[in-house]
N, C-alpha and C positions, 0 to 999 in steps of 0.2 A: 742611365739616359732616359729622358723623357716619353712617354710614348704615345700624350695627349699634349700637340702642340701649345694647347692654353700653359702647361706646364715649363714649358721652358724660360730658363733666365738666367741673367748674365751675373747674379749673384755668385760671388766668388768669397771663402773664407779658408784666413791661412792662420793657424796659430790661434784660434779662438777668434780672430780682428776679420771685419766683414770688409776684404780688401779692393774690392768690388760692390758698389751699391745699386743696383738697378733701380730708378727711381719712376720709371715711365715705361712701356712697351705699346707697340702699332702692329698688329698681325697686318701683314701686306698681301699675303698669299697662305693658302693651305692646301692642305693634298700631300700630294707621295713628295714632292717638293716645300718648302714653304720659306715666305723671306717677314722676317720680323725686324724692325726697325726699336732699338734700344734706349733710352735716355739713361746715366748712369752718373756715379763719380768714383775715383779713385781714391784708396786711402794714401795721404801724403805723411809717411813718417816723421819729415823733417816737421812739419806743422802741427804734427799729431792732430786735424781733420781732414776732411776730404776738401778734393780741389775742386776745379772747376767742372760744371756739368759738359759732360763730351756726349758725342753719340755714335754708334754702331749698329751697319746693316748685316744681319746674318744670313745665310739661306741652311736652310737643314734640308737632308734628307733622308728619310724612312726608310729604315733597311732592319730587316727582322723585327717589324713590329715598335722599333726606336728610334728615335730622330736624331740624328749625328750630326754634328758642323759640318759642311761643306767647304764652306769659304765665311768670310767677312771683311767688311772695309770699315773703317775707323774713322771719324769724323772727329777732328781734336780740337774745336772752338766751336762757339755761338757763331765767330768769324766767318769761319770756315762755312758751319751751314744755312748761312744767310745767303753766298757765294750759290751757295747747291740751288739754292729758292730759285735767285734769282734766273740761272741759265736755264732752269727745268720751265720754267714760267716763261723766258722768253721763246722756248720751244715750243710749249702745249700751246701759249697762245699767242703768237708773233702779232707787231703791227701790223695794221691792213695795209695790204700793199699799195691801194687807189689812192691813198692819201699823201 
């Protein structure tokens, strides 16, 4: 396990095949906590390449000096996280009401 946040990543390799490609990362948070936001692809056997760009939020936490998964949520399309834009966006910044 990681024990400098900068090092973490969703690189995953099974059988020589990198089945997991992390192609992007967003440190969101750091400290004894930390949440990192993913861009990756999956390997697709049937295709033999990867598929489509997905994303996933992580949080870790630091316990003896190493950074462990806590949780993560899984964002499975561009779809999907245009959706996330959109509602986060009308939250941070709502129409003005006077109008």
């Amino acid at each position: 396990m990681p024990s400098n946040v900068n090092d973490i990543t969703v690189n995953f390799e099974e059988e020589g095949v990198l089945v997991v490609k992390e192609l992007d990362k967003s440190i969101l948070t750091k400290g004894a906590w930390a949440t990192i936001i993913f861009e990756y692809q999956q390997w697709d056997n049937r295709k033999n390449d990867y598929g489509p760009v997905r994303f996933t939020i992580r949080r870790y936490r630091k316990m003896n000096d190493d950074y462990r998964q806590q949780s993560k949520f899984n964002i499975s399309s561009v779809e999907q996280a245009e959706k996330i834009i959109t509602a986060l966006q009308a939250w941070i910044s709502p129409p003005d009401a006077s109008e």
